[in-house]
N, C-alpha and C positions, 0 to 999 in steps of 0.2 A: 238214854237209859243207863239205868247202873249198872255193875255188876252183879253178876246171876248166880248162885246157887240152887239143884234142887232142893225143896222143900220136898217131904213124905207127905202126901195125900190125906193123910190122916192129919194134920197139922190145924187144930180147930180154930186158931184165929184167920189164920189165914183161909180155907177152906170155907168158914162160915161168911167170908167177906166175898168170892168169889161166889159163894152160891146163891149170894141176892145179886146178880147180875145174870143168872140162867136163865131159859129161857124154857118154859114147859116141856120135859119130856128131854132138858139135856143135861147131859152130868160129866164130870170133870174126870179127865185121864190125866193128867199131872198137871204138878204146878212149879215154877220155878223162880226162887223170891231171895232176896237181900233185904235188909232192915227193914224199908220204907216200900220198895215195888213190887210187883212181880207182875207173870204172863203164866196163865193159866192155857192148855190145850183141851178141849173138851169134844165131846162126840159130834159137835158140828161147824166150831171155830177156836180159832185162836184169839185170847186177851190180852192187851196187854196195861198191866196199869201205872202208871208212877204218880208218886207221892211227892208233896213239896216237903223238903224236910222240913223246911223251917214255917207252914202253915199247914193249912188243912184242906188246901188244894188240894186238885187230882186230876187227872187226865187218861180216861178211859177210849180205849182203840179196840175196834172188834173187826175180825176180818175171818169170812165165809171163808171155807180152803178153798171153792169154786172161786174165788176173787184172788185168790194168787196165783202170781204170776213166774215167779221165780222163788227160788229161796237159797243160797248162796253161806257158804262155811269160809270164816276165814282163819286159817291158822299159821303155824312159826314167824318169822321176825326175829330177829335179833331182838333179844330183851324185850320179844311179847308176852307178856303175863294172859292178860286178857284174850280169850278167843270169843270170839263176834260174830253171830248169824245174822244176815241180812233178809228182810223180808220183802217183799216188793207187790205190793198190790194198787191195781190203778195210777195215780201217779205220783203215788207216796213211795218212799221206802223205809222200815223198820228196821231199826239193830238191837242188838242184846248182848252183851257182853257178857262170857261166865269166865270165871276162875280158871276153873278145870274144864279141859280140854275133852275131856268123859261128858261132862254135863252139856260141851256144847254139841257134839258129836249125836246126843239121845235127844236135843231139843231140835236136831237139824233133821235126824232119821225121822222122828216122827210125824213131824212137818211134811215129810217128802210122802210115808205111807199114806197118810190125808188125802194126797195131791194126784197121787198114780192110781 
């Protein structure tokens, strides 16, 4: 995956591309997007999507928060820019890489609120 940014919820391209992926009766608590991808958190799951930059591919991952298993923050390193939340469901695991350390910190809390 790429690097993460939050996106504001209100953000209608993005917003409108997540919300043809809903599911009757579910609606989106944040979204957190870079150019091409993003992972949307919504009242019943997590999304995640990446784009191919260079086509029109896509690769959509949905995962119930009952289906996770862990969820794991990784932060400092010497000359780490990137911090990277680990998802772990089944016998997949997911990463996400944000910029800022804030935005991985609030996409890793609210995973965990889901969860407990």
């Amino acid at each position: 995956m790429g690097f993460w940014k939050k996106f504001e919820t209100d953000d209608p391209r993005v917003a409108q591309e997540v919300e043809k992926l809903l599911l009757p009766g579910e609606q989106i608590e944040a979204l957190y997007a870079l150019i091409t991808d993003y992972a949307a958190i919504t009242n019943q799951r997590v999304l995640f999507v990446e784009k191919e930059f260079h086509s029109s591919e896509q690769v959509i991952s949905s995962i119930t928060f009952r289906c996770i298993s862990s969820v794991s923050l990784q932060k400092g390193g010497f000359m780490k820019f990137a911090k990277t939340v680990y998802v772990q469901a089944g016998g997949g695991r997911h990463s996400v890489s944000f910029m800022s350390g804030e935005n991985a910190h609030a996409f890793y809390c609210a995973l965990m609120q889901k969860m407990v």
